[in-house]
Kinemage of the C-alpha trace (Angstrom):
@kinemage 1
@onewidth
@group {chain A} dominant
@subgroup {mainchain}
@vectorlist {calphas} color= white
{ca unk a 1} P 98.651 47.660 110.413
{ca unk a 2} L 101.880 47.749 112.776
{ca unk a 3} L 101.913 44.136 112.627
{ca unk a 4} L 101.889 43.552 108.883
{ca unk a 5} L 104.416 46.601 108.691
{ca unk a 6} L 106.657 44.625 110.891
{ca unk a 7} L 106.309 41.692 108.920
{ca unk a 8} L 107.118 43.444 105.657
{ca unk a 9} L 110.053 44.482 107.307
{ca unk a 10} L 111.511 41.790 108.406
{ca unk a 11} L 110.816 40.013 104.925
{ca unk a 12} L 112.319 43.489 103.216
{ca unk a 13} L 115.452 43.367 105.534
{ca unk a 14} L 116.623 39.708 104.918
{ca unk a 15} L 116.147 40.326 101.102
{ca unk a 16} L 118.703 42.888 101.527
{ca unk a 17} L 120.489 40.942 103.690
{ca unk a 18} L 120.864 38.428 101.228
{ca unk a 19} L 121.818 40.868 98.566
{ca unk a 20} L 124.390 42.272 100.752
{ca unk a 21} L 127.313 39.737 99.773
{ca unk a 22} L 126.734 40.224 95.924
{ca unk a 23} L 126.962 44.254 96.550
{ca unk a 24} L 130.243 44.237 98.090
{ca unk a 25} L 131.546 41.443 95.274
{ca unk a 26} L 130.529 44.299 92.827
{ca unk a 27} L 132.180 47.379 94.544
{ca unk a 28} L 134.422 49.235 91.859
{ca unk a 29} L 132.401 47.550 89.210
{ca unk a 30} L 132.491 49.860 85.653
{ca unk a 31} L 129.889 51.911 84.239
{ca unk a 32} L 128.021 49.298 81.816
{ca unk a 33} L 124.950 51.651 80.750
{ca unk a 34} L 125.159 55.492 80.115
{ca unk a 35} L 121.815 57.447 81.406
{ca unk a 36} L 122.803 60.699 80.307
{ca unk a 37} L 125.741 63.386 81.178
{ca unk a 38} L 127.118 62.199 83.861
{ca unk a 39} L 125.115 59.354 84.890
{ca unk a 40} L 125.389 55.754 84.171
{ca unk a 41} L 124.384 51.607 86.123
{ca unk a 42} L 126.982 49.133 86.300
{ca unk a 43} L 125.867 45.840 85.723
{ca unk a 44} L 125.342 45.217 89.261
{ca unk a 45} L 122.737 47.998 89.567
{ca unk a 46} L 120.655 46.228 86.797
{ca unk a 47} L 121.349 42.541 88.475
{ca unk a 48} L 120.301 43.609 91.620
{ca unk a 49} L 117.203 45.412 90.797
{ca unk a 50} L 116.167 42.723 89.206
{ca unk a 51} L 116.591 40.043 91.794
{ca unk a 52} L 115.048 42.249 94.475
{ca unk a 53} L 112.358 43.437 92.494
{ca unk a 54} L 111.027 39.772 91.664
{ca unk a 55} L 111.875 38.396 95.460
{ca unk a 56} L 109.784 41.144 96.477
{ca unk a 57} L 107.128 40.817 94.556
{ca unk a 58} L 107.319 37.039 95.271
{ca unk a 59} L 107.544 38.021 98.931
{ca unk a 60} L 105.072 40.288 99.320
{ca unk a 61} L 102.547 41.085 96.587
{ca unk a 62} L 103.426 44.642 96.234
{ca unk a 63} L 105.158 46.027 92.623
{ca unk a 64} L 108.366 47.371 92.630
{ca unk a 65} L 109.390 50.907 91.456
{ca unk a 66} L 113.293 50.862 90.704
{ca unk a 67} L 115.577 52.975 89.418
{ca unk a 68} L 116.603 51.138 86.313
{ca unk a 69} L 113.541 50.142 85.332
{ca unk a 70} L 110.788 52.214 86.350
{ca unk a 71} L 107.267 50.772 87.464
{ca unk a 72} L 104.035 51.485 89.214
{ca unk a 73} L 103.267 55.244 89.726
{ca unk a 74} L 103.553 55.970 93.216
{ca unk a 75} L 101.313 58.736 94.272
{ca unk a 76} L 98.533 56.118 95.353
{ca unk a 77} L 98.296 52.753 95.910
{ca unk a 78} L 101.051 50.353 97.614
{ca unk a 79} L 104.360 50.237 95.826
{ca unk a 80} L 108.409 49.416 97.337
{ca unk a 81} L 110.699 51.982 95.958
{ca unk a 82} L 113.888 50.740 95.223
{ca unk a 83} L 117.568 51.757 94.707
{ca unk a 84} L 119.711 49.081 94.187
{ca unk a 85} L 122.927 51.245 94.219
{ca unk a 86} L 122.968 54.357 95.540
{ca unk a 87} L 126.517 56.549 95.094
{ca unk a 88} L 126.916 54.572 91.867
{ca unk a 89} L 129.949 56.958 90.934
{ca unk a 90} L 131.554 56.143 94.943
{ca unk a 91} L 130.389 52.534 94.209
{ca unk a 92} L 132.287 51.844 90.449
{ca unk a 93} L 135.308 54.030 92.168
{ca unk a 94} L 135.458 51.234 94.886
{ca unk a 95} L 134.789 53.926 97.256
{ca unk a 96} L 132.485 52.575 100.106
{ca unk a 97} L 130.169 54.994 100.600
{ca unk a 98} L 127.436 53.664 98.641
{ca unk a 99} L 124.754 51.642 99.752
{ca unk a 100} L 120.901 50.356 98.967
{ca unk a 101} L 117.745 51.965 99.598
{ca unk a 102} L 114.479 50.249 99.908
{ca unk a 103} L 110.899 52.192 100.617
{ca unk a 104} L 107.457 50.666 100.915
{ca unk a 105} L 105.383 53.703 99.972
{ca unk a 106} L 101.206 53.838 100.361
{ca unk a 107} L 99.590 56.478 98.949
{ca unk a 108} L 102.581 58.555 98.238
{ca unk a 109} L 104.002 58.245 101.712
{ca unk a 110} L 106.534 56.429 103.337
{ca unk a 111} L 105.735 53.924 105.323
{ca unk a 112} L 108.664 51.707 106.190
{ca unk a 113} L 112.397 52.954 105.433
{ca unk a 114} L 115.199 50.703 104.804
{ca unk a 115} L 119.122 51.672 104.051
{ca unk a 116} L 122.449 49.162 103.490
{ca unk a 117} L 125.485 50.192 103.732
{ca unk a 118} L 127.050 47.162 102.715
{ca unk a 119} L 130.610 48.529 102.635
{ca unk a 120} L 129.974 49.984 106.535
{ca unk a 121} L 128.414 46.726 108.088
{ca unk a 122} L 125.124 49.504 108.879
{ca unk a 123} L 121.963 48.653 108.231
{ca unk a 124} L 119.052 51.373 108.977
{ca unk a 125} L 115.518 50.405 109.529
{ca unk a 126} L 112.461 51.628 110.613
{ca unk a 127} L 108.561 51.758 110.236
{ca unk a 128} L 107.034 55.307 110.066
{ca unk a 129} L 106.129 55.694 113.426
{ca unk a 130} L 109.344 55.007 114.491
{ca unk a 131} L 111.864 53.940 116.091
{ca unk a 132} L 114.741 54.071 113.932
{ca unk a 133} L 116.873 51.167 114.775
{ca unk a 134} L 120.699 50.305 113.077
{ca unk a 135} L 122.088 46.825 112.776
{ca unk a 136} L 119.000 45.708 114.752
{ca unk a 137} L 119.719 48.085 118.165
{ca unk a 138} L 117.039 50.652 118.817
{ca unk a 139} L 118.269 54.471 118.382
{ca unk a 140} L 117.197 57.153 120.769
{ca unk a 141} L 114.962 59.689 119.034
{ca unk a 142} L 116.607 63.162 117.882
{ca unk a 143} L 117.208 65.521 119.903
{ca unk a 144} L 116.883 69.692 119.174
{ca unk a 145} L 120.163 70.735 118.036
{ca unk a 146} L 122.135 73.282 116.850
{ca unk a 147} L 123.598 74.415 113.186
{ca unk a 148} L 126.810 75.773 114.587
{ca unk a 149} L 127.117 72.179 116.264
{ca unk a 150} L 126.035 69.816 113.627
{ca unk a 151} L 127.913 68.827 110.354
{ca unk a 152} L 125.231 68.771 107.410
{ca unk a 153} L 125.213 67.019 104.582
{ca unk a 154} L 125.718 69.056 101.128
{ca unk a 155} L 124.384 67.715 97.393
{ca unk a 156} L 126.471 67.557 94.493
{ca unk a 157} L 126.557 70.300 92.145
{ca unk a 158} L 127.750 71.993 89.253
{ca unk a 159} L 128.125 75.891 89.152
{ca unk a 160} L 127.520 76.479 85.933
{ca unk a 161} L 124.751 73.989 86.245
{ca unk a 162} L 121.138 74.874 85.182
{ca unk a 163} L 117.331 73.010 85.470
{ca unk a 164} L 115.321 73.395 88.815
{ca unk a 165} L 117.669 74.274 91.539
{ca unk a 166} L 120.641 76.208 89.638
{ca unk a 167} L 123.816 75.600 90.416
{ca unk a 168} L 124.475 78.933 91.384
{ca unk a 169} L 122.029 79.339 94.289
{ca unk a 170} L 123.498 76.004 94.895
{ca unk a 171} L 126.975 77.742 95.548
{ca unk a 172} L 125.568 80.664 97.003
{ca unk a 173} L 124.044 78.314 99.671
{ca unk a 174} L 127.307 76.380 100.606
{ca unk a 175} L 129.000 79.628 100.887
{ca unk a 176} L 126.433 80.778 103.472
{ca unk a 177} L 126.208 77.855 104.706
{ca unk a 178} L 130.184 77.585 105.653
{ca unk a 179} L 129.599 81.037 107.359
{ca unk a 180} L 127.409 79.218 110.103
{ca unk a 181} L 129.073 75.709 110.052
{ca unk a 182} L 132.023 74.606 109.531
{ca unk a 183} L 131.756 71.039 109.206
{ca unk a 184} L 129.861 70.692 105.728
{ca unk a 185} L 130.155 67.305 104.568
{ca unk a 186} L 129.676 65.769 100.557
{ca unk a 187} L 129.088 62.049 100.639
{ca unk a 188} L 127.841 61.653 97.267
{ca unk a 189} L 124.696 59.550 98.424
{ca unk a 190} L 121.779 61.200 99.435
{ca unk a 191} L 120.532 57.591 100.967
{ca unk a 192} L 124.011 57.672 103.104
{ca unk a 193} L 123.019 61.640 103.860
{ca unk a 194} L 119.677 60.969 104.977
{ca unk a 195} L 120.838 58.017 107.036
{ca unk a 196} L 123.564 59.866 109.021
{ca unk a 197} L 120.649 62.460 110.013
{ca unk a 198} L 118.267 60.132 110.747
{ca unk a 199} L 120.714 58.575 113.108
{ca unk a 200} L 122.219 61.878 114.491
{ca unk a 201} L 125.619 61.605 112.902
{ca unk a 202} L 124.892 64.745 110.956
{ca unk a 203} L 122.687 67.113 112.388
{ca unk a 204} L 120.364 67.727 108.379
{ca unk a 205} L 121.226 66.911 104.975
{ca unk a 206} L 120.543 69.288 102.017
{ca unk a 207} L 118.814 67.128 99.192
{ca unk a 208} L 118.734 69.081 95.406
{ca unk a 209} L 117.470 65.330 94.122
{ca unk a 210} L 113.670 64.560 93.354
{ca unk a 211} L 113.977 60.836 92.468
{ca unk a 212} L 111.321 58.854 94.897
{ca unk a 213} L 113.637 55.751 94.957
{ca unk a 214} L 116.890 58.813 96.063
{ca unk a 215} L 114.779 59.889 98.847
{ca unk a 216} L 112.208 58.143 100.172
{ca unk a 217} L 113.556 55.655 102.650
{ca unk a 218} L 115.770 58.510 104.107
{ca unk a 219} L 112.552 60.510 104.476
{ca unk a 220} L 111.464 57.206 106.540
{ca unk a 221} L 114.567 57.153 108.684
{ca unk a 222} L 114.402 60.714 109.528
{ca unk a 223} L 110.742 60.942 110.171
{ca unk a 224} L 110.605 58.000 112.308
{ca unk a 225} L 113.895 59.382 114.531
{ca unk a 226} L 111.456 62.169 115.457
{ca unk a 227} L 113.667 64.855 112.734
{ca unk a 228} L 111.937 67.301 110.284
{ca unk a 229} L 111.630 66.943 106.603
{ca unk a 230} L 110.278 69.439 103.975
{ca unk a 231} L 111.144 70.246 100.803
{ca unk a 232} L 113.637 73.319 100.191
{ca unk a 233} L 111.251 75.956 100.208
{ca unk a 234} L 109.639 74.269 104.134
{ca unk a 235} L 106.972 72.735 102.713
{ca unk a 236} L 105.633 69.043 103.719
{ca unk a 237} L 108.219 66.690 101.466
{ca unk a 238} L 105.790 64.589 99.472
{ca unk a 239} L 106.814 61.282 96.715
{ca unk a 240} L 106.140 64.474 94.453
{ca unk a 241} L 108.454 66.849 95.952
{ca unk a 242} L 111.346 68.204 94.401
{ca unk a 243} L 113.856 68.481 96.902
{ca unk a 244} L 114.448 67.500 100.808
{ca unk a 245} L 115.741 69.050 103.856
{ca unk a 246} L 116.106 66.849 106.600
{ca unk a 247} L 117.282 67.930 110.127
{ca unk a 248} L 117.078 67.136 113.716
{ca unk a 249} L 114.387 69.623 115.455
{ca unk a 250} L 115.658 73.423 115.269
{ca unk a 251} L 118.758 72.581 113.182
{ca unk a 252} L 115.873 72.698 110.554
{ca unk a 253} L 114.522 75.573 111.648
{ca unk a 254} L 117.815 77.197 111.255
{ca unk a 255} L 118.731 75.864 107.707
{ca unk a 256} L 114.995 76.572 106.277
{ca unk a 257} L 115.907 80.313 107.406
{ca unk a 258} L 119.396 80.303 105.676
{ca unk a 259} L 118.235 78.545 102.495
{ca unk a 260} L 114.996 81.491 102.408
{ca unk a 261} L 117.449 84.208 102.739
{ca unk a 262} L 119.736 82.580 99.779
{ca unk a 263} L 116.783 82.323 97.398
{ca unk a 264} L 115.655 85.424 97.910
{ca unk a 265} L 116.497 86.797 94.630
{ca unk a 266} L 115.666 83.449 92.792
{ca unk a 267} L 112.966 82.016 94.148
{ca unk a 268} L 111.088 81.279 91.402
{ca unk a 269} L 113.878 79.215 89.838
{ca unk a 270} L 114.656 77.046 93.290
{ca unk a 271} L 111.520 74.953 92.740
{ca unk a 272} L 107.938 74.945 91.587
């Protein structure tokens, strides 16, 4: 098992490797297809996808679940998860934070994690078990931290904003939040969020996304860096889950007790 999980590795890595060069020709590409209100793929998203998904496949066997254009369901068998751009709105801006996500998932889980950031020369890796290593040097595992110490990633939101997580409690939360940390950060990439955790950079990441190909290889990163990950409400994040909190040990802690005292008075409507 750890051998073949190396080997897909390696194989996903230089695929991304060789997509690299083509992402950063792309950067401040337009919006080509509308998704919905305030969402849309530039052509590059769909390009991409597309090359990686069939060099994958070629590769390796396994089906390809991507963003653009759907795929296997991922709750068993063996599947790669894939987000060709991530930040698509910092990526058509020609704003670098924006990167690509790859997962290998079994059975729902992560098993290997993989995140580009093209625009940063960083590339993130790492099987399960860990180590999480960054343009091929091994990083030291997580250590127990702080919230008053660590800057922690925020997601997007609008106020007025309904659906799972509303964007009230949303605001509610970064206002408590800033209260116990003043060093909240919004990237507008949850892969580039969970990445920064995973490698200590930020100390968690607050994740109101449930798309698989969003947040499973930053589930990888984390997990394998020896940091926590549930969903909002502290339980075990699963491909199913609909929402992530990632954090190094006891910064976790910390944030799952903020976030409980916030939803309080609307827990039902923070997630089912």
């Amino acid at each position: 098992m750890a051998a073949e999980l190396a080997e897909l590795l390696s194989i996903a890595s230089g695929l991304l490797d060789d997509a690299a060069p083509r992402f950063v020709e792309g950067i401040g590409a337009p919006s080509a297809v509308q998704k919905g209100r305030n969402d849309f793929a530039t052509e590059l998203d769909l390009e991409l996808e597309r090359t990686l998904s069939a060099r994958l496949h070629e590769r390796t066997g396994f089906p390809v679940h991507g963003e653009e254009f759907g795929g296997p369901q991922l709750a068993t068998g063996t599947a790669w998860v894939l987000d060709p751009i991530d930040g698509t709105f910092n990526y058509s801006a020609g704003h670098l934070l924006s990167g690509m996500l790859l997962a290998l998932v079994r059975d729902g889980v992560p098993v290997l994690g993989l995140t580009w950031l093209p625009g940063l020369n960083q590339r993130y890796a790492a099987v399960a078990d860990g180590p999480l290593y960054l343009n091929g040097q091994q990083m030291r595992p997580l250590e127990r931290g702080k919230l008053s110490d660590a800057m922690i990633g925020f997601g997007s939101f609008n106020i007025d904003g309904a659906g799972r997580i509303p964007g009230i409690f949303r605001f509610n939360l970064l206002g408590a939040l800033s209260r116990l940390s003043g060093r909240v950060r919004m990237h507008g990439s949850t892969g580039i969020d969970l990445a920064f955790t995973a490698s200590g950079v930020l100390g968690g990441a607050v994740v109101f996304g449930h798309h698989p190909w969003d947040n499973a290889a930053g589930v990888a990163l984390v997990r394998a860096a020896g940091g926590v990950v549930t969903d909002l409400l502290g339980r075990d994040w699963t491909i199913a889950s609909g929402s992530v909190l990632a954090a190094a040990p006891g910064v976790h802690e910390e944030l799952l007790d903020l976030i409980s005292e916030t939803a309080d008075h609307v827990r039902g409507e923070v997630e089912q």
